[in-house]
Structures are given as structure tokens and as C-alpha cells.
N, C-alpha and C positions, 0 to 999 in steps of 0.2 A: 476533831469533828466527831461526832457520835455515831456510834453505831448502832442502826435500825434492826431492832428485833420483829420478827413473823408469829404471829399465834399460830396453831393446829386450826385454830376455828376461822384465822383470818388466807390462811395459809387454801381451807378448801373454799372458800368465797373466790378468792383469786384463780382457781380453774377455771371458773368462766372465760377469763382475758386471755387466760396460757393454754387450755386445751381447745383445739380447732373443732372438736366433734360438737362444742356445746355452744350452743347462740349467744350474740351479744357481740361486743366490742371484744378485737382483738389484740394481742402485744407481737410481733414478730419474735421477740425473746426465747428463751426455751424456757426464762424460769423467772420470778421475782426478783432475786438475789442478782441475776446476770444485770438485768436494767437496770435496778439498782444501785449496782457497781457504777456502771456505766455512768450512769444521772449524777451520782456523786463527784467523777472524776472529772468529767464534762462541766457540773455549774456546782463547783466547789465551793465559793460567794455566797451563791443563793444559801445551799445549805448549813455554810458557816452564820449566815446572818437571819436564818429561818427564826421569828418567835410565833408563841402560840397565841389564835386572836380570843377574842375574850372569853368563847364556848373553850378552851383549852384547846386548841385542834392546832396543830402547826399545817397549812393548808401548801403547798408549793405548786407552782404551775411552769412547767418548761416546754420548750419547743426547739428539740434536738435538730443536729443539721441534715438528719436523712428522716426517713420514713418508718415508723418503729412501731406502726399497726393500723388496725383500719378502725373507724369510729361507726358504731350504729347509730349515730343522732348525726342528722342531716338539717341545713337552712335549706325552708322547703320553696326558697329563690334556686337554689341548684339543683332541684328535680328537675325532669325533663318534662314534658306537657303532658305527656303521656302516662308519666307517675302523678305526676299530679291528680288526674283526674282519677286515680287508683288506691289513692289516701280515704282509709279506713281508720272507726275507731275498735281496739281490741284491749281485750284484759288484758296487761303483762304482770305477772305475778300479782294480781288480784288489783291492781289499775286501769283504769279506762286510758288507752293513750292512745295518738295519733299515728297512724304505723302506712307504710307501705313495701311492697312487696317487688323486687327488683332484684337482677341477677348483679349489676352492678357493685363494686366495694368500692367505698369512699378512703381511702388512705389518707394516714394524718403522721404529721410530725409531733404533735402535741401528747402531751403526760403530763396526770391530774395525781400525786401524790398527798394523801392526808396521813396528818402522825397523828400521835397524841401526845401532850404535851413531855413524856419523858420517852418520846421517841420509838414507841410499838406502831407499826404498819397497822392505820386502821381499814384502808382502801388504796388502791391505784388503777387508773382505767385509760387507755387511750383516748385523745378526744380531748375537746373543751371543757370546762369547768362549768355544769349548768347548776340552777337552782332545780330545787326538790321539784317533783312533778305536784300542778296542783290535785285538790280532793278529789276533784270531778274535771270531765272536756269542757264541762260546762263552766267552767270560771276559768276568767281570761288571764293569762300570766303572758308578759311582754317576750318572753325568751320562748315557751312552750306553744305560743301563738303563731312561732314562724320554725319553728323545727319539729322534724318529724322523726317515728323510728325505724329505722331500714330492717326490716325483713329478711330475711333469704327467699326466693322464690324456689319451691316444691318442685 
């Protein structure tokens, strides 16, 4: 099986997931490498039989048997009424997206791993595997139409 190298540049992208002080989706991990360990030991198959789709991206999607962080994108069928009615749109990093603001965390079993085709970490995130956010709120995308970004409440 191959082993997965980290860039310096992919390495601080990934603080997002691994340090708690900073917003977004989190890993319970302490570090890339630990989960990564982990992932590989766990769905050795998958990555023995990982190829890269046509962009060169080796994409892998698993869903461990515990709980290995929490996800900021929520089906905004699992808000509660009251969030619901609290969905906002906000910049996120220079994006128009659908957010709301809740003391709540969604916990996920799910890890979204992309390589590239000779096996450099180009991302990993807890959560589902979604499609790119569109341009604008204003154009309808099937998945971005029913999910929302959770917040932290101040």
C-alpha cells in the first residue's frame, strides 16, 4: 500500500480540522497522520483498490465505526424550527453561503480523503462529500439547496 505524504502548505490547510480554536469542521484526531493511520488500517481494500478519477484525484469516502469529528454542513431537514427560521446568508471566505448560528454540534462518522494521483494529501475533512459551493445563493444546486453551514453561536 502506499504511503501518503503531507505538504507544509497542505499540512497548515489542515489546522482548520485539527485545531479546536479555529472554525469549521472538526477531526477528534490530534493530527493528520494519527487518522490516517487509523483509515488505512481500518479500510485497507478501499485503499489498496483506491484509482485516480479522471481529474487525477484519488477521492476515498469512509465511514468509521465511531465518531471521529463533528461536520459544519448540516441537511437543513435536521434543523430544528427554530434554526431554521435563523438561516442566514454570509460571506465565508469571500462566498455568499447559507449559514446558521446554533450552540449545537452535529457529530459525524464520515471522512472525505482526496490524494492526488501519486498519493500527496491534497484535503481531508469530516463530513460528507459535497459538490463545490455554487457562484452565487442565487443559483440552485440540488445538495447546497438543502444543506446549510453551522455556525458557532457568540
Amino acid at each position: 500500500m502506499n504511503k501518503i505524504s503531507i505538504s507544509p502548505e497542505v499540512r497548515s490547510h489542515l489546522d482548520s480540522h485539527f485545531r479546536q480554536n479555529l472554525p469549521g469542521s472538526k477531526f477528534y484526531s490530534e493530527s493528520p497522520e494519527d487518522l490516517l493511520d487509523e483509515a488505512m488500517r481500518l479500510f485497507s481494500k478501499t485503499f489498496r483498490e483506491a484509482k485516480p478519477d479522471d481529474d487525477g484525484r484519488i477521492r476515498i469516502s469512509l465511514t468509521f465505526p465511531r465518531e471521529i469529528g463533528i461536520s459544519n454542513v448540516v441537511r437543513v431537514d435536521k434543523l430544528t424550527d427554530e434554526e431554521k427560521e435563523q438561516v442566514e446568508i454570509i460571506d465565508r471566505n469571500g462566498m455568499m453561503v447559507r449559514s446558521v448560528k446554533t450552540d449545537r454540534v452535529i457529530p459525524t462518522c464520515e471522512c472525505q480523503i482526496i490524494l492526488s494521483d501519486d498519493w500527496h494529501l491534497i484535503t481531508m475533512f469530516p463530513g460528507e462529500l459535497a459538490p463545490p459551493l455554487p457562484d452565487s445563493p442565487d443559483i440552485h444546486d440540488e445538495y447546497w439547496d438543502n444543506h446549510v453551514f453551522i455556525e458557532p453561536k457568540k
